[in-house]
DSSP file (Angstrom, degrees, kcal/mol; ACC not computed):
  #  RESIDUE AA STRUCTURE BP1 BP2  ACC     N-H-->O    O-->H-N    N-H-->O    O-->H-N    TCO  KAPPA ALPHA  PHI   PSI    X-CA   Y-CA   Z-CA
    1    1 A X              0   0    0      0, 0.0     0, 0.0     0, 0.0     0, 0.0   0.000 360.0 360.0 360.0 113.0   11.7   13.9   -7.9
    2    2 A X    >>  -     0   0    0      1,-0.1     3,-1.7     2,-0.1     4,-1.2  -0.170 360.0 -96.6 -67.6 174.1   11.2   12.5   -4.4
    3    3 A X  T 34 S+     0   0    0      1,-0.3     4,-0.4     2,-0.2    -1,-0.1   0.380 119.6  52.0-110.0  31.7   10.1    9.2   -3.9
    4    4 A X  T 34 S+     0   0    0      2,-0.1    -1,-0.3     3,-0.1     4,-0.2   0.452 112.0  48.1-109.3  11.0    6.4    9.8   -3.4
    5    5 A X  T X> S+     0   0    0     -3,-1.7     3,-4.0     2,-0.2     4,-0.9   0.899 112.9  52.2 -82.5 -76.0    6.2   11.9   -6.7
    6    6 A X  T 3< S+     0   0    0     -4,-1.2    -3,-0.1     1,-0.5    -2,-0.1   0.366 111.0  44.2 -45.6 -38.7    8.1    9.0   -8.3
    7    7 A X  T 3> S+     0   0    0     -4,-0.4     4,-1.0     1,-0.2    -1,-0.5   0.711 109.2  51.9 -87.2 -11.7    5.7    6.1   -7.1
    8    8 A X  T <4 S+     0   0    0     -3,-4.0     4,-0.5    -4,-0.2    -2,-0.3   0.366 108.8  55.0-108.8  10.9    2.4    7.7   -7.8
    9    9 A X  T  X S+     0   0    0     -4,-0.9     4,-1.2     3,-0.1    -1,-0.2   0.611 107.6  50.0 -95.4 -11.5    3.9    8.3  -11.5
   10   10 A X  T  4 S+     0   0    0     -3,-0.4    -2,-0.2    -5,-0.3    -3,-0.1   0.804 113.1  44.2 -81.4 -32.9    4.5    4.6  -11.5
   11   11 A X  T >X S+     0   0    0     -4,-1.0     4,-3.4     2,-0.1     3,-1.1   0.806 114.1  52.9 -73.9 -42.1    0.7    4.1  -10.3
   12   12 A X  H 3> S+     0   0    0     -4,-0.5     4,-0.7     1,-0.3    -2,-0.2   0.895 107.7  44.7 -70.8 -45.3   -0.4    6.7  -12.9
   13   13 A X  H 3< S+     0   0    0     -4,-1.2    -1,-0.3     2,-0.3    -2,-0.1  -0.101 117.3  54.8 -99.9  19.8    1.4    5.0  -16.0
   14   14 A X  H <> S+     0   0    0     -3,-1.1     4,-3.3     3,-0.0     3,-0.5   0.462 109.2  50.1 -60.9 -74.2   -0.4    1.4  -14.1
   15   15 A X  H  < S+     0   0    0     -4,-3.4    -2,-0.3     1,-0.2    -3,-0.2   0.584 104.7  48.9 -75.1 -10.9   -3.3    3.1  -14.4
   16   16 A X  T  X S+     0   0    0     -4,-0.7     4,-2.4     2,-0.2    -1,-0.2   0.758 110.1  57.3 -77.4 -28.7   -3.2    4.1  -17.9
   17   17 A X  H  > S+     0   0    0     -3,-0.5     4,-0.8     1,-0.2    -2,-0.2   0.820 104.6  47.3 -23.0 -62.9   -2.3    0.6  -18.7
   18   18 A X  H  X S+     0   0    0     -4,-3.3     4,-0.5     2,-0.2    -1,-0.2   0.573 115.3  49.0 -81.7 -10.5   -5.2   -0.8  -17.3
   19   19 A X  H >>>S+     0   0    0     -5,-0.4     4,-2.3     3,-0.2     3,-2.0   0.941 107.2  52.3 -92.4 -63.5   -7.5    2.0  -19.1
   20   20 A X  H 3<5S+     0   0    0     -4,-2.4    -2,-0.2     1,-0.3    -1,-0.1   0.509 116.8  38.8 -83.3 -22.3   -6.1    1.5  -22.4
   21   21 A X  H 3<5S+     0   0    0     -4,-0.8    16,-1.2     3,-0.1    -1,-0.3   0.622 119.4  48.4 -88.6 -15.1   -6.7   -2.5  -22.2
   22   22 A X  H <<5S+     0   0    0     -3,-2.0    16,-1.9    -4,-0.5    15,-0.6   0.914 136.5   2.4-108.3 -65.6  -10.2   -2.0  -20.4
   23   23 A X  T  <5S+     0   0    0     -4,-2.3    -3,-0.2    13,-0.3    13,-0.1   0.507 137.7  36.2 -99.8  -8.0  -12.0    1.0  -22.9
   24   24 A X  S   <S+     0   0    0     -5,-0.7    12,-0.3    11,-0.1    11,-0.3   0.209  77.2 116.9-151.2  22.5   -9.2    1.7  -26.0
   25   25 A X  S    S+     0   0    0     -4,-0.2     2,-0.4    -6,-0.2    11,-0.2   0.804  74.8  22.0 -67.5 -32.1   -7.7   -1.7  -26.6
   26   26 A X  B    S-A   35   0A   0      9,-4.4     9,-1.9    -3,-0.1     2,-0.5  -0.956  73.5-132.0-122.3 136.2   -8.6   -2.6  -30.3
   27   27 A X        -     0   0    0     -2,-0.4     2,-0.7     7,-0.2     7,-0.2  -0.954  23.6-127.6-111.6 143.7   -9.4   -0.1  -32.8
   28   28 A X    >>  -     0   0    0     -2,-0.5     3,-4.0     5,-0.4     4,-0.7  -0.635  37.0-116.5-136.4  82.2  -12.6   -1.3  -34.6
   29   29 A X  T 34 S+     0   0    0     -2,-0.7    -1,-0.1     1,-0.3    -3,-0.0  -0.053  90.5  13.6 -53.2 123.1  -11.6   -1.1  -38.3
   30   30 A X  T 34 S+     0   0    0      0, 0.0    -1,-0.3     0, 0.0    -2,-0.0   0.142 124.2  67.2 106.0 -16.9  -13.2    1.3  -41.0
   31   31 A X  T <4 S-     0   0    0     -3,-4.0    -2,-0.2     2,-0.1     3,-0.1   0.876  87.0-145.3 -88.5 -39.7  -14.8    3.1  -37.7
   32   32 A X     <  +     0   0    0     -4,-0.7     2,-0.5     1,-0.1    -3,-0.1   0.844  58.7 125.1  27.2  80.8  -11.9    4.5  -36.3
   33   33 A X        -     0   0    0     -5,-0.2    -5,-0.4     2,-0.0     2,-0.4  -0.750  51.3-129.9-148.4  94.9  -13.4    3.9  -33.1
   34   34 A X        -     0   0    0     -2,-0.5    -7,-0.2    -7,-0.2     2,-0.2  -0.153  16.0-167.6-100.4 152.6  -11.9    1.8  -30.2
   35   35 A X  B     -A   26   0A   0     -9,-1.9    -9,-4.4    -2,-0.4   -11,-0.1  -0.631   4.0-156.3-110.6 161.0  -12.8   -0.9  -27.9
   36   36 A X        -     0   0    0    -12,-0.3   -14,-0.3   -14,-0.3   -13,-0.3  -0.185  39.1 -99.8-120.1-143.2  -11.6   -2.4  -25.0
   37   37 A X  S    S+     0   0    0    -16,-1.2     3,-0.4   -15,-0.6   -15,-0.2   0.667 108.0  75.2-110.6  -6.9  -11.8   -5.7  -23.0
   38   38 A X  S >> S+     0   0    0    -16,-1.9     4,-4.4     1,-0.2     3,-2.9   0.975 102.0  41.6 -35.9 -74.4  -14.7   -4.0  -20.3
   39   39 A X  T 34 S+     0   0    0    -17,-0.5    -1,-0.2     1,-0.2    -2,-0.1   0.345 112.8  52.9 -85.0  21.8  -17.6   -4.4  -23.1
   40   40 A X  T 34 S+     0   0    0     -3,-0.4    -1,-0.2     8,-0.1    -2,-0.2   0.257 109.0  39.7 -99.1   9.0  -16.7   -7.2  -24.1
   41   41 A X  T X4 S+     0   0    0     -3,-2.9     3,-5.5     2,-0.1     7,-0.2   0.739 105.9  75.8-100.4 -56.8  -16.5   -9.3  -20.8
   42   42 A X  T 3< S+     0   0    0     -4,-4.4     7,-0.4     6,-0.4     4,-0.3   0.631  81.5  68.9  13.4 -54.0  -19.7   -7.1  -20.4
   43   43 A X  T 3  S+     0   0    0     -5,-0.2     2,-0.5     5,-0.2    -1,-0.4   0.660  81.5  83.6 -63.3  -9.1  -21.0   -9.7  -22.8
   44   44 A X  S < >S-     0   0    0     -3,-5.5     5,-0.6     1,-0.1     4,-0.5  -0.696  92.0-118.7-106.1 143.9  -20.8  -12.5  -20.1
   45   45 A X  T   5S-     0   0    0     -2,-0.5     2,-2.1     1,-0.2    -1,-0.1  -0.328  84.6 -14.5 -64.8 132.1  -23.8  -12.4  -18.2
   46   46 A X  T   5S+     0   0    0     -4,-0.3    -1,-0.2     1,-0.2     4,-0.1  -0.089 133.0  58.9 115.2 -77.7  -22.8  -11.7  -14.6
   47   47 A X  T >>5S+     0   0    0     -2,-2.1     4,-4.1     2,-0.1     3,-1.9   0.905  92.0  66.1 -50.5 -69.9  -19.2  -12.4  -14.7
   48   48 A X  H 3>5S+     0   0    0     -4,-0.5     4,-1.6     1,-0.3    -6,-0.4   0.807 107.7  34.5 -30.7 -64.6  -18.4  -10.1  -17.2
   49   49 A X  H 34<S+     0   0    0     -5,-0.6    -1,-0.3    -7,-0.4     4,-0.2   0.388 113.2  54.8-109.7  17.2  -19.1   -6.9  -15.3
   50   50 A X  H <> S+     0   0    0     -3,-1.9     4,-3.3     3,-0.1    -2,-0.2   0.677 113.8  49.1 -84.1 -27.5  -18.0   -8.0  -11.5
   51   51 A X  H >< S+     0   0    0     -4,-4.1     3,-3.1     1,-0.2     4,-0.4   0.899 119.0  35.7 -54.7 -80.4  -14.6   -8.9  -13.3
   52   52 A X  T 3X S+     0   0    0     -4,-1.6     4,-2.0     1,-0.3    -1,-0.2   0.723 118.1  49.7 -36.3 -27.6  -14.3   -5.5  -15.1
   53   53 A X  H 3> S+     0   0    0     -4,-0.2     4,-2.9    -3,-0.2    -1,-0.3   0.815 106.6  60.9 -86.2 -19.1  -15.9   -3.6  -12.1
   54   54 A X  H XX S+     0   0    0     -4,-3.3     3,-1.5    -3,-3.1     4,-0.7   0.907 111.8  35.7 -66.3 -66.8  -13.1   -5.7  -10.1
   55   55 A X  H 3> S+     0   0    0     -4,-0.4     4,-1.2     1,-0.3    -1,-0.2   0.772 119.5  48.3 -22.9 -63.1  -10.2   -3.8  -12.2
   56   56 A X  H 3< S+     0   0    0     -4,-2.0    -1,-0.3    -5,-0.4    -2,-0.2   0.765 110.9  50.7 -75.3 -18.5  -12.1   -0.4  -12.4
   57   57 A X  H XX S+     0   0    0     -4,-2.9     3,-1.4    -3,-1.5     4,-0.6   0.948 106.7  62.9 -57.7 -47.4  -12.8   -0.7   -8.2
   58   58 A X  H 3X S+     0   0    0     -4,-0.7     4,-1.3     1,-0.3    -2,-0.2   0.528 101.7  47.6 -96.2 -33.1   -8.9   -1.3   -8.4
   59   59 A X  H 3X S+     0   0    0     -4,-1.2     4,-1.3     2,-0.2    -1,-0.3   0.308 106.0  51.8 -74.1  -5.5   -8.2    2.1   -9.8
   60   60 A X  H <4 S+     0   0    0     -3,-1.4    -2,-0.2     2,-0.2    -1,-0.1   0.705 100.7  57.5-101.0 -18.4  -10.1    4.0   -7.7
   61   61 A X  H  X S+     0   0    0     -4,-0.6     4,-2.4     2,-0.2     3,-0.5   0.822 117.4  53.4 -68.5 -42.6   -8.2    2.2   -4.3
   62   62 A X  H  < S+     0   0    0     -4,-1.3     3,-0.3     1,-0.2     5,-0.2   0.809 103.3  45.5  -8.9 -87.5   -5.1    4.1   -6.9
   63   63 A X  T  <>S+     0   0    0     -4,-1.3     5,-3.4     1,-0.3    -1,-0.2   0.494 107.3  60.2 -74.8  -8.9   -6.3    7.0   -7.1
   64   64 A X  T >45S+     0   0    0     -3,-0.5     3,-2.6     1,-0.2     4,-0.4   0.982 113.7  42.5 -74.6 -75.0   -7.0    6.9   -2.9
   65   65 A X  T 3<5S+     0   0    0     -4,-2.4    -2,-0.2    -3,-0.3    -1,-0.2   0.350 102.4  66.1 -99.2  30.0   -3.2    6.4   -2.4
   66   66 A X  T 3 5S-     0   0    0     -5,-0.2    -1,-0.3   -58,-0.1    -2,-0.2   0.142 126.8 -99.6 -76.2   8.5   -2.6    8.6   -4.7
   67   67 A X  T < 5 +     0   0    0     -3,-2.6    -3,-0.2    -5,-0.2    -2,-0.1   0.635  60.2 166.4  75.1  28.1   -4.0   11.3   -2.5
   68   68 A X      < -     0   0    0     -5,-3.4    -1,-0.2    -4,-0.4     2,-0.1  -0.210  34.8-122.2 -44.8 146.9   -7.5   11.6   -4.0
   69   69 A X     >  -     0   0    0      1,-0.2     4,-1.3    48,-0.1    -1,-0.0  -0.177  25.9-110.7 -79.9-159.4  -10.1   13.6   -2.0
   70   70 A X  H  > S+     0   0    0      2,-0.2     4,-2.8     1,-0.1     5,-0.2   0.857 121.6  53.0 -87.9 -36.7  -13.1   11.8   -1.2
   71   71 A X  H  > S+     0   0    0      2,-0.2     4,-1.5     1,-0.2    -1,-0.1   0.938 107.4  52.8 -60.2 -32.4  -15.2   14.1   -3.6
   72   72 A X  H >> S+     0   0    0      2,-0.2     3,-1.8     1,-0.2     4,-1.7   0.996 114.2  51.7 -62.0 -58.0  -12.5   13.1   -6.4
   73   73 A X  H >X S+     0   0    0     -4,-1.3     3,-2.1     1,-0.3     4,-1.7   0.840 106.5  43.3 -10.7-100.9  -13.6    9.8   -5.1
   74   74 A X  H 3X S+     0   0    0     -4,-2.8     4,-1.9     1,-0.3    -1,-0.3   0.609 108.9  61.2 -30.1 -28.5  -17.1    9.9   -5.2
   75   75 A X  H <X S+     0   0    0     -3,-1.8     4,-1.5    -4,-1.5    -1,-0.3   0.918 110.6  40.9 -75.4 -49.2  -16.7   11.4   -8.5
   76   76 A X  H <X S+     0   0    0     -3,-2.1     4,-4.3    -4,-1.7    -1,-0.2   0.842 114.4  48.0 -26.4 -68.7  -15.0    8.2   -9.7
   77   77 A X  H  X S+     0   0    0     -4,-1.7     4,-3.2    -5,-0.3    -2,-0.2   0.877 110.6  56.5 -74.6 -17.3  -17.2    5.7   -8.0
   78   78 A X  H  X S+     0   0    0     -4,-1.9     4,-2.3    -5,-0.3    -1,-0.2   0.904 106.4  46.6 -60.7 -37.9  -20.2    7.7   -9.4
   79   79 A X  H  X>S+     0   0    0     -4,-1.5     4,-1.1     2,-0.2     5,-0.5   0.938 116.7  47.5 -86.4 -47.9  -19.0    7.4  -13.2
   80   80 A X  H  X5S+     0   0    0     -4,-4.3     4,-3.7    22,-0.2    -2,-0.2   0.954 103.7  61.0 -59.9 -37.6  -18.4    3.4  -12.4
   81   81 A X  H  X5S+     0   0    0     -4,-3.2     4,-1.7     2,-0.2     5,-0.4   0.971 110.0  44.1 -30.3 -77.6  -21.9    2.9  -10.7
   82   82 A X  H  X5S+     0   0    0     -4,-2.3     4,-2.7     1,-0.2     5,-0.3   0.928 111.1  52.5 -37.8 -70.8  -23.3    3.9  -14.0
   83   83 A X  H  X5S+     0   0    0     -4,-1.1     4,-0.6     2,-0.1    -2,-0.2   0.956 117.1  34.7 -15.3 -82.6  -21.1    2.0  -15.5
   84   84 A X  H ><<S+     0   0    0     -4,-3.7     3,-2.1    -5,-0.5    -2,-0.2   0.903 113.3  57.7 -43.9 -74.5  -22.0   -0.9  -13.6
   85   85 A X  H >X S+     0   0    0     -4,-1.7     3,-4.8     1,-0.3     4,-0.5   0.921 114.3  42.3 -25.6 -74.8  -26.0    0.0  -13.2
   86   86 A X  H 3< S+     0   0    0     -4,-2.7    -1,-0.3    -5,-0.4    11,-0.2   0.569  96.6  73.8 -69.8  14.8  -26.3    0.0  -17.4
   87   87 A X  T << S+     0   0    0     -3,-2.1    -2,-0.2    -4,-0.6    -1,-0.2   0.478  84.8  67.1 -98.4 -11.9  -24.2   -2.9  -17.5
   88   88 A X  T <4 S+     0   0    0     -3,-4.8     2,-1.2     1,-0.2    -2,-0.1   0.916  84.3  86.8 -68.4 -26.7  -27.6   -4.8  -16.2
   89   89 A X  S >X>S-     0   0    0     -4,-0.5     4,-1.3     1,-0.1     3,-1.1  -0.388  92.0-121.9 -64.9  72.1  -29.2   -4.0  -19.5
   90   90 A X  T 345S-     0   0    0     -2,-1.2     2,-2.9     1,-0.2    -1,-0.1   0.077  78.9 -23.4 -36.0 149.0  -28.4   -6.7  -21.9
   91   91 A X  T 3>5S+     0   0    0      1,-0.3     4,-2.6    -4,-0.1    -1,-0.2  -0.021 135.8  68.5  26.9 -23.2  -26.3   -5.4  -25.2
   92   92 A X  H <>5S+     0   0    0     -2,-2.9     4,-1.2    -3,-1.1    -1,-0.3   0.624 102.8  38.8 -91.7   3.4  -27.9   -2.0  -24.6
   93   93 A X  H  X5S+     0   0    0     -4,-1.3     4,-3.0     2,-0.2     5,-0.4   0.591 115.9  53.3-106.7 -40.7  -25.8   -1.5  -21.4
   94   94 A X  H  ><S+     0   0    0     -5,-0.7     4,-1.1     1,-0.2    -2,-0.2   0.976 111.2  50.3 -40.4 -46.8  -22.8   -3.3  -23.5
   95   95 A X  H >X S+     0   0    0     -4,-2.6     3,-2.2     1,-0.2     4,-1.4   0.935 106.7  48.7 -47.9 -65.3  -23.7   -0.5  -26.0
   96   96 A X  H 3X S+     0   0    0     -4,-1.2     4,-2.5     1,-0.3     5,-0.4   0.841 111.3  56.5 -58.2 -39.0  -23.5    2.5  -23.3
   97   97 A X  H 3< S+     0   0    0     -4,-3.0    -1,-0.3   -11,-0.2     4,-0.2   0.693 101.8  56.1 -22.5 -40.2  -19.9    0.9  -22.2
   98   98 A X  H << S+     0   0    0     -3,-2.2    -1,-0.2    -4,-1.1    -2,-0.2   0.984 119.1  26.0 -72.4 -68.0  -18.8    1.2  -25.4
   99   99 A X  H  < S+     0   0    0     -4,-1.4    -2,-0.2     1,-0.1    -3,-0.1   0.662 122.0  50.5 -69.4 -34.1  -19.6    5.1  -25.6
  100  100 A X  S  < S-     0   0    0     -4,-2.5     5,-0.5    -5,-0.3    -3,-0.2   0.946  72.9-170.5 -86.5 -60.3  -19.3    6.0  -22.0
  101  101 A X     >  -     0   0    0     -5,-0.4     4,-1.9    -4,-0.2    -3,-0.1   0.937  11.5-172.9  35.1  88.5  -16.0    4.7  -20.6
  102  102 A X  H  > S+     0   0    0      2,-0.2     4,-0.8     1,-0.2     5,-0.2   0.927  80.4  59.0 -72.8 -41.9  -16.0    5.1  -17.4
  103  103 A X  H >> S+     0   0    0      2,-0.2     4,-1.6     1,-0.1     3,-0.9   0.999 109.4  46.1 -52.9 -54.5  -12.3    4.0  -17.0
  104  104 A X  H >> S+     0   0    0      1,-0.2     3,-6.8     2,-0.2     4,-1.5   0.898 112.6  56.1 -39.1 -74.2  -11.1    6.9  -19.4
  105  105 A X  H 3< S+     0   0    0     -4,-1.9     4,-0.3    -5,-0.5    -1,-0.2   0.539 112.1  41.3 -13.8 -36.0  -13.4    9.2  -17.4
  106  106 A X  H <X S+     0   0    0     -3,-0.9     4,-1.3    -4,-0.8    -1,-0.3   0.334 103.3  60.3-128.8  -5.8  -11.9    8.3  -14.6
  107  107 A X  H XX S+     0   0    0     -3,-6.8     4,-2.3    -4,-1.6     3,-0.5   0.932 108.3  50.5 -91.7 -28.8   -8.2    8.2  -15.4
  108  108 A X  H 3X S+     0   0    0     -4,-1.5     4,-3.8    -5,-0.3    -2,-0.2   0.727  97.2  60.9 -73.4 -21.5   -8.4   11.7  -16.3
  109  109 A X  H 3> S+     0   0    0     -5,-0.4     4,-2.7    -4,-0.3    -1,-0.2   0.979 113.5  45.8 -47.8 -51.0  -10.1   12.8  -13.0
  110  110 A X  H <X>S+     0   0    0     -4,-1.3     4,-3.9    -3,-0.5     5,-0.5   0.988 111.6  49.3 -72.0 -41.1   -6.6   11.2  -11.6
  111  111 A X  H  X5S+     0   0    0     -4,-2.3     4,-2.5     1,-0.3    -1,-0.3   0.914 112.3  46.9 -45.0 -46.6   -4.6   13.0  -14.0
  112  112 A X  H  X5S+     0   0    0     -4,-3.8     4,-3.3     1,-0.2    -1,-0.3   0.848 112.5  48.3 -55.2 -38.1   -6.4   16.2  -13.2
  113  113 A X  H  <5S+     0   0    0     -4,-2.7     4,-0.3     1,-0.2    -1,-0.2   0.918 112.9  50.9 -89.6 -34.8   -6.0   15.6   -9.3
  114  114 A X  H  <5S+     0   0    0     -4,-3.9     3,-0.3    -5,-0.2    -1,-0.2   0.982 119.9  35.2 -65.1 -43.7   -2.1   14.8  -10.0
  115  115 A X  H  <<S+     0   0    0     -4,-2.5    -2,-0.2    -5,-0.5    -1,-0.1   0.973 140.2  10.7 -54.3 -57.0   -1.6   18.2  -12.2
  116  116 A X     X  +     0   0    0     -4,-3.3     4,-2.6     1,-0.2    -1,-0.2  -0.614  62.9 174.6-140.5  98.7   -3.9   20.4  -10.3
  117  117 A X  H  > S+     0   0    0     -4,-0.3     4,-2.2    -3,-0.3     5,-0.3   0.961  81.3  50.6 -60.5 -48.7   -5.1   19.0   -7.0
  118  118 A X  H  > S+     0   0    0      1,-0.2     4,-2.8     2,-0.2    -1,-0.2   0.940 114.0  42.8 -36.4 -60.0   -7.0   22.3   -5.9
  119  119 A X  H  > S+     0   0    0      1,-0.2     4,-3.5     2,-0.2     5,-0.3   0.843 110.3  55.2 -71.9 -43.6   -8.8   22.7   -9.0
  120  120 A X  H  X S+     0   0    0     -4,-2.6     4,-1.8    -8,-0.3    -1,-0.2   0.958 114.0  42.6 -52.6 -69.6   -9.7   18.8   -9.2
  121  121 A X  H  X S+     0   0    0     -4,-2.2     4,-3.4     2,-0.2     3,-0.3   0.843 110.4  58.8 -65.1 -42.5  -11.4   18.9   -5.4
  122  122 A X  H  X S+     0   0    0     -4,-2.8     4,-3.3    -5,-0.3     5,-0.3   0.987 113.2  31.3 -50.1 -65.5  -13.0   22.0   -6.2
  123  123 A X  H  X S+     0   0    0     -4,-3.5     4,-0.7     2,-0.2    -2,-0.2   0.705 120.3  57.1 -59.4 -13.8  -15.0   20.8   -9.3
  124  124 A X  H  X S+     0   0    0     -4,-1.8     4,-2.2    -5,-0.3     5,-0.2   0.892 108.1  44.0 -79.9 -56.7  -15.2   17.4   -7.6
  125  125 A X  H  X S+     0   0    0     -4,-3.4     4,-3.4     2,-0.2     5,-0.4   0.945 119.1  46.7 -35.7 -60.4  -16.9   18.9   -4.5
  126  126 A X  H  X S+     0   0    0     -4,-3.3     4,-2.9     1,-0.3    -1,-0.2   0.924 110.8  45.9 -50.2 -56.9  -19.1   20.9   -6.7
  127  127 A X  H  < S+     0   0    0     -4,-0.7     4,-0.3    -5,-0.3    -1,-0.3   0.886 117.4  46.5 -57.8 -53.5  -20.1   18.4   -9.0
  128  128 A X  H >X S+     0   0    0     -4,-2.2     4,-2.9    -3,-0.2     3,-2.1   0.962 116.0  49.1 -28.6 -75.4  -20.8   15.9   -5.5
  129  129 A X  H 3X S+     0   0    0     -4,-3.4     4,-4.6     1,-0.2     5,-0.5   0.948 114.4  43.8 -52.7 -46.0  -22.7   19.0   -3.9
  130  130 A X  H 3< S+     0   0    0     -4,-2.9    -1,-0.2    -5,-0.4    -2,-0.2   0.504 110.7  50.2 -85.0   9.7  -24.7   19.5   -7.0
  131  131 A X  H <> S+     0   0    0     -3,-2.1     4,-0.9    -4,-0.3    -1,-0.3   0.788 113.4  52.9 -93.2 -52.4  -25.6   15.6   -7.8
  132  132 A X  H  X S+     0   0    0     -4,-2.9     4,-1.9     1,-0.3    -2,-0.2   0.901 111.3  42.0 -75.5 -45.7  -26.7   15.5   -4.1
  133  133 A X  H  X S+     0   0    0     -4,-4.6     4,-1.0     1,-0.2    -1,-0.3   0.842 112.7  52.5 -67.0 -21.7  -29.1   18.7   -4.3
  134  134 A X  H  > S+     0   0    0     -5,-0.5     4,-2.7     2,-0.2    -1,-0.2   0.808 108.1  49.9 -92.6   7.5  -30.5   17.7   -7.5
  135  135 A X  H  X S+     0   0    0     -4,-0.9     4,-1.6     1,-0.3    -2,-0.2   0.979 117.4  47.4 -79.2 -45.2  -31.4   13.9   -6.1
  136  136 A X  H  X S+     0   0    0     -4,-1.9     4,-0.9     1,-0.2    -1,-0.3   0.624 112.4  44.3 -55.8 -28.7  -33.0   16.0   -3.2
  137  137 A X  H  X S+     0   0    0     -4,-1.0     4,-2.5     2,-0.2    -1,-0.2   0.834 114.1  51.4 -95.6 -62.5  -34.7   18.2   -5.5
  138  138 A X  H >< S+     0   0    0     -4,-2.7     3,-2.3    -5,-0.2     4,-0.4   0.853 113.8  43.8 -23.2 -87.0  -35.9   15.1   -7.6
  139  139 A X  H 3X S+     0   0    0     -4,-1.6     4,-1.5     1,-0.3    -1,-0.2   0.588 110.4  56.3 -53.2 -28.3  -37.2   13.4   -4.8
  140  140 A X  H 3< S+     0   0    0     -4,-0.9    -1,-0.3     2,-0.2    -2,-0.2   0.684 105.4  54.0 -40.5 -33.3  -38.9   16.6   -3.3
  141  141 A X  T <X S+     0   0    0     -4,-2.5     4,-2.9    -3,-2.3    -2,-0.2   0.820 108.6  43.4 -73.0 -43.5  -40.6   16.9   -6.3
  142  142 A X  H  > S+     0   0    0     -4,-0.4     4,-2.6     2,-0.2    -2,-0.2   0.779 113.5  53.4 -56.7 -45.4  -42.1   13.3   -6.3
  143  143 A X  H  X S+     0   0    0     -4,-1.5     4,-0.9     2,-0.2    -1,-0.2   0.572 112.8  46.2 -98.2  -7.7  -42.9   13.8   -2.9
  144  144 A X  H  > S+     0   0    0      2,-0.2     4,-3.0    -4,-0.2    -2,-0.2   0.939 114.8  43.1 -91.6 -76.0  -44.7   17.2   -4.1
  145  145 A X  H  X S+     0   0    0     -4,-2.9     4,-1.6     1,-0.2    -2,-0.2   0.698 110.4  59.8 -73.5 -17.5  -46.5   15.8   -6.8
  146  146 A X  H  X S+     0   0    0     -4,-2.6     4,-2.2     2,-0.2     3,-0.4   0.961 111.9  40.9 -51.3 -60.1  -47.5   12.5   -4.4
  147  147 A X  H  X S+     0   0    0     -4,-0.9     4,-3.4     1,-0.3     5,-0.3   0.939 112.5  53.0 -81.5 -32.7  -49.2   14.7   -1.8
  148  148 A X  H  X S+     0   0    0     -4,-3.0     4,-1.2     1,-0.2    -1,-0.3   0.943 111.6  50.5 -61.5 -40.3  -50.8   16.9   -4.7
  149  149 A X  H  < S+     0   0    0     -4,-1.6     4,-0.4    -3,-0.4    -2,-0.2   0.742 108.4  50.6 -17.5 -60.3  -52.1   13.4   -6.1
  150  150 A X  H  < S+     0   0    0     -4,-2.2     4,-0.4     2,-0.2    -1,-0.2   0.722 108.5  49.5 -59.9 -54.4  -53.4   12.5   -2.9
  151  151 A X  H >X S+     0   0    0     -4,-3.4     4,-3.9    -5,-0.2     3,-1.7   0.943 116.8  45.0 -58.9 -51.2  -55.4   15.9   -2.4
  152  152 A X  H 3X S+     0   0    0     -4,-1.2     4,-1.0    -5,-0.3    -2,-0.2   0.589 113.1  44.7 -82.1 -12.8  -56.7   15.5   -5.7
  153  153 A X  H 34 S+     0   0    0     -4,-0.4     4,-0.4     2,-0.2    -1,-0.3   0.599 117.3  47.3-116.9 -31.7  -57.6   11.7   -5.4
  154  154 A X  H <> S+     0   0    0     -3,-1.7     4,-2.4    -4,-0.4    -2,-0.2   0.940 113.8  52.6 -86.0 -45.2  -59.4   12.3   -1.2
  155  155 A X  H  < S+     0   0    0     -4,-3.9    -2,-0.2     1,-0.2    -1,-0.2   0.801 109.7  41.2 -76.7 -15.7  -61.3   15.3   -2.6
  156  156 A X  T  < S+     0   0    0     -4,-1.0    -1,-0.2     1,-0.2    -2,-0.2   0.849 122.9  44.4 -42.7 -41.1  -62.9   13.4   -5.7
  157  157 A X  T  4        0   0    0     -4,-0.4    -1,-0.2     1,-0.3    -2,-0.2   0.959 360.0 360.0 -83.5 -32.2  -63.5   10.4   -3.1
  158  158 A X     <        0   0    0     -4,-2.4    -1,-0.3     0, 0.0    -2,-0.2   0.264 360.0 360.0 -77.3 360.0  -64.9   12.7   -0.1
């Protein structure tokens, strides 16, 4: 093993560390269902989720010098944005933390890009391209049903 396979197995087995304390730390008795230390800093207003996003940012600078593309990227920072974004929601964002876990999500993206790096940038690109057309699509749509609004709204008043 040469010795840039050798550190980014050393980063990888880091970065499963830090997942396994952050989503999977405690298993949640009678549930069989486990939690980590994310949704529960969650719980402090504020704090809670720039510390946790600090940790989960910290794995995606990883997975960068581990030779992620930039779509694997994006793909990454997308699932912690949510994360973060429902983390405004008091207990119901704790809740989605709970279920969602974006650090799992996100360790396996790296696993996948260390196994099969092709395969990983392909479905990350896709997945990227196809986030980005449907926000464009969204907003087309709005912008559709604005001007249809509009018509409908001058000729009633004319």
């Amino acid at each position: 093993m040469n010795e840039s396979a050798e550190l980014d197995a050393k980063r990888l087995k880091r970065l499963k560390v830090v997942t396994r304390v952050l989503d999977d730390a405690v298993e949640v008795p009678l549930l069989r269902f486990r939690v980590g230390l994310d949704p529960l800093l969650g719980l402090l207003p504020g704090l809670g989720d720039v510390v946790g996003a600090t940790f989960s940012g910290w794995m995606v600078v990883t997975a960068a010098r581990m030779g992620a593309t930039p779509a694997t990227l994006a793909r990454m920072l997308a699932n912690l944005g949510l994360d973060l974004l429902s983390g405004a929601v008091p207990l119901l964002g704790d809740a989605f933390d709970i279920a969602f876990k974006a650090n799992r999500r996100n360790l396996r993206i790296v696993e996948k890009q260390v196994l099969d790096p092709d395969g990983t940038r392909r479905r990350s690109r896709a997945l990227v391209v196809g986030t980005f057309a449907s926000v464009v699509g969204v907003i087309l749509a709005l912008l559709a049903v604005i001007a249809w609004a509009g018509r409908v709204v001058w000729a009633w008043v004319v």
